[in-house]
N, C-alpha and C positions, 0 to 999 in steps of 0.2 A: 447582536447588532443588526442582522441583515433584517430581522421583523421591525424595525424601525421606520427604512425605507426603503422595503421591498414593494410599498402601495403606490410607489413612482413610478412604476414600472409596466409594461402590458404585460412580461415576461421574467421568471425571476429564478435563478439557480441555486440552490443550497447540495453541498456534496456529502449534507450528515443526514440520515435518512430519519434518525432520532429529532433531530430535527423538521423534516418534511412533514413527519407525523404528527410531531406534539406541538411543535412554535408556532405554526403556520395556520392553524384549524380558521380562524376568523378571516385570515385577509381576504382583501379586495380583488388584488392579481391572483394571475395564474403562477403557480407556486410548483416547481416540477424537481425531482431528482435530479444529480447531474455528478454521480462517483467520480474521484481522481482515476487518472490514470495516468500512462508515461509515453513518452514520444521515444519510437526506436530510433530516432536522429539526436539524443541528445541522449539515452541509456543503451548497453547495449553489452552482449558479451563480448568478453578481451580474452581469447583463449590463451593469449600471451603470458598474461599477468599468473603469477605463482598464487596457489592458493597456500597462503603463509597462515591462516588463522580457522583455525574450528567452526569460530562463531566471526563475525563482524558486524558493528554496531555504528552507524551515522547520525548522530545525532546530539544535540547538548545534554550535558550531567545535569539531572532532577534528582531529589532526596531517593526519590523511591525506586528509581535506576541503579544507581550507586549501590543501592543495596545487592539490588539483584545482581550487578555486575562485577561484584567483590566474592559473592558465594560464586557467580557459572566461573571466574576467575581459576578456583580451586580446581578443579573438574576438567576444564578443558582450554584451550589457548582460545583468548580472545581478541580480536583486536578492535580499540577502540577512535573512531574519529569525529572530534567536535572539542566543542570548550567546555569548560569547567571540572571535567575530568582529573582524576590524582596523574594518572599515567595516558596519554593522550597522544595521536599524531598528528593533533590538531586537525581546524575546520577546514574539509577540502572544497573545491570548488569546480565547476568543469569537468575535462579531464580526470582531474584528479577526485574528482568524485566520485564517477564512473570505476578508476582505477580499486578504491578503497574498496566499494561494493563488490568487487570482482574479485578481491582478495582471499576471501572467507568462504569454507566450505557450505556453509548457510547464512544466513544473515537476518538478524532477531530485528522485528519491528515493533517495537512499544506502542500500546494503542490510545496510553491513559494521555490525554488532552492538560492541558496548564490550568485549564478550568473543571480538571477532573471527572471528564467523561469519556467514553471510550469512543474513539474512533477508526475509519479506515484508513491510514495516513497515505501522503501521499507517498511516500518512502517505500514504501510496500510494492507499490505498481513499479517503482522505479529501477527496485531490487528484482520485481519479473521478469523487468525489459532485458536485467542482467544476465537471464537465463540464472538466475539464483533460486535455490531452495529457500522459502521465505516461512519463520516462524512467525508467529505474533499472538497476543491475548483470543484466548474464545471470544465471539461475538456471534450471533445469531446472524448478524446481516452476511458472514462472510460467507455463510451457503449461497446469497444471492449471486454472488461472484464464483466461486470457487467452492472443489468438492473437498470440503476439510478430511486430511487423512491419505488424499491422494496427490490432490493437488498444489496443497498448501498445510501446513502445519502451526497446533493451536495448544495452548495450555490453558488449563483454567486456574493455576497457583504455583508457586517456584518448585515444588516438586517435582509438578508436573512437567516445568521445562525442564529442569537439568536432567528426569527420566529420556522426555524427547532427544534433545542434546545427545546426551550417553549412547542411546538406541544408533541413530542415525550416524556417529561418529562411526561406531562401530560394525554397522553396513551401509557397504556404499554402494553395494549393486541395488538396494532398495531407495537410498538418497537419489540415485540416477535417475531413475523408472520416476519419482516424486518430482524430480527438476523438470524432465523433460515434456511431462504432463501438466505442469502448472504453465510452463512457456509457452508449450501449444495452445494454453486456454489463454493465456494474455494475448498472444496473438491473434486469435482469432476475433476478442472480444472485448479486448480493456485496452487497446491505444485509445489515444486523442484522435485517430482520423477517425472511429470509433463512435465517439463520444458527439463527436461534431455533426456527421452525420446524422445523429438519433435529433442533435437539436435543428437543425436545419427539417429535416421535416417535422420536426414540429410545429415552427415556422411556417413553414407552408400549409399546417392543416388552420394555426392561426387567423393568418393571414387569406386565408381561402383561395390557397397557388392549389393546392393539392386538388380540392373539388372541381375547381374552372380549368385545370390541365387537361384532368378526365373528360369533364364538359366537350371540349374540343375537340377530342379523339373522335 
C-alpha cells in the first residue's frame, strides 16, 4: 500500500527493508529505511514480575502458530497472550503487556507477516526493551541489528526452535550473558529516540539545515 502513495511525499518511511529494496526501485520520492523499535517509557524490565513461563508469546493465533505452539507446548511451559488461542490469558494491553513480556524466561517472536513474508516485528524491539532474551525466525536482515547467537536468537525450522528452547532452558548462565548483551545493543541503538534522531538529520541534509549550519560556523 505504501508504493501507492508514497509519490505525495518529499519523504517517505517503510520499516521492511524487503521492501525498501524490491517495491520502491521506480519511485519519485526519496524512499529511506526506518526499522521498529521500542520506547523504554512504554516497555521496560519489571524485575518484580515472576518469570512463571519458559517461553512467552504476545500475539494472535494464525494456523501456522498454533502448530508451532501445541509441539514447543510438549517440551517446555509456555504462556500464551492474545486471541484466538485454545488456552489463552487473553489480549493485554499497557501495563499489562509489559507485564506478560516479562513473564517468560524468553520470549518467541514470529516473523512470518498475514501476507506471508517475513519480517522484523515490532514485538521484538518491545520484548528487548523488556530486557528479554528474544527468539525469532532466521532473517538475513537481523545481522543488520543484532549479532545472531549472542545477542538474539534464531531458528531456521521447528526443530531448530524447540533445540534452541531446550538448550537455553537448561543454561541459564549462558541465557543471562545472551539477555544482557542483546539489551545493551537495543540500548544503545534501537529506541525511538534513536530512530528519530537518524531521521531528523536526515531532514536536515534534505532540507539543506545540515550544509548552511556548517556554512555559518
Amino acid at each position: 500500500n505504501g508504493k501507492i502513495f508514497s509519490d505525495n511525499f518529499d519523504l517517505f518511511y517503510t520499516n521492511s527493508k524487503y521492501s525498501f529494496e524490491k517495491q520502491y526501485c521506480d519511485n519519485q520520492t526519496q524512499v529511506r529505511l526506518m526499522p521498529f523499535a521500542a520506547s523504554t517509557k512504554h516497555h521496560y524490565y519489571m524485575p518484580e514480575v515472576e518469570k512463571k513461563y519458559d517461553v512467552v508469546v504476545v500475539g494472535h493465533a494464525r494456523e501456522e502458530r498454533i502448530k508451532i505452539i501445541e509441539r514447543l507446548s510438549e517440551v517446555c511451559k509456555v504462556g500464551i497472550f492474545g486471541n484466538g488461542w485454545e488456552r489463552s490469558m487473553g489480549a493485554v494491553y499497557g501495563k499489562e503487556h509489559v507485564k506478560a513480556i516479562n513473564s517468560g524466561k524468553m520470549y518467541l517472536s514470529f516473523a512470518q507477516t498475514v501476507a506471508g513474508y517475513q519480517n522484523i516485528k515490532v514485538g521484538l524491539f518491545e520484548a528487548m526493551a523488556c530486557n528479554q532474551v528474544v527468539i525469532t525466525a532466521y532473517m538475513e536482515e537481523l545481522q543488520d541489528y543484532f549479532e545472531i547467537g549472542k545477542e538474539i536468537l534464531c531458528y531456521r525450522d521447528e526443530n531448530e526452535l524447540f533445540d534452541i528452547v531446550k538448550y537455553y532452558s537448561e543454561h541459564p548462565e549462558e541465557r543471562e550473558m545472551l539477555r544482557k548483551a542483546g539489551y545493551q545493543r537495543f540500548l544503545k541503538e534501537h529506541t525511538y529516540i534513536k530512530r528519530w534522531d537518524d531521521v531528523l538529520w536526515e531532514l536536515y541534509d534534505i532540507l539543506g539545515i545540515y550544509n548552511n549550519w556548517f556554512s555559518a560556523l
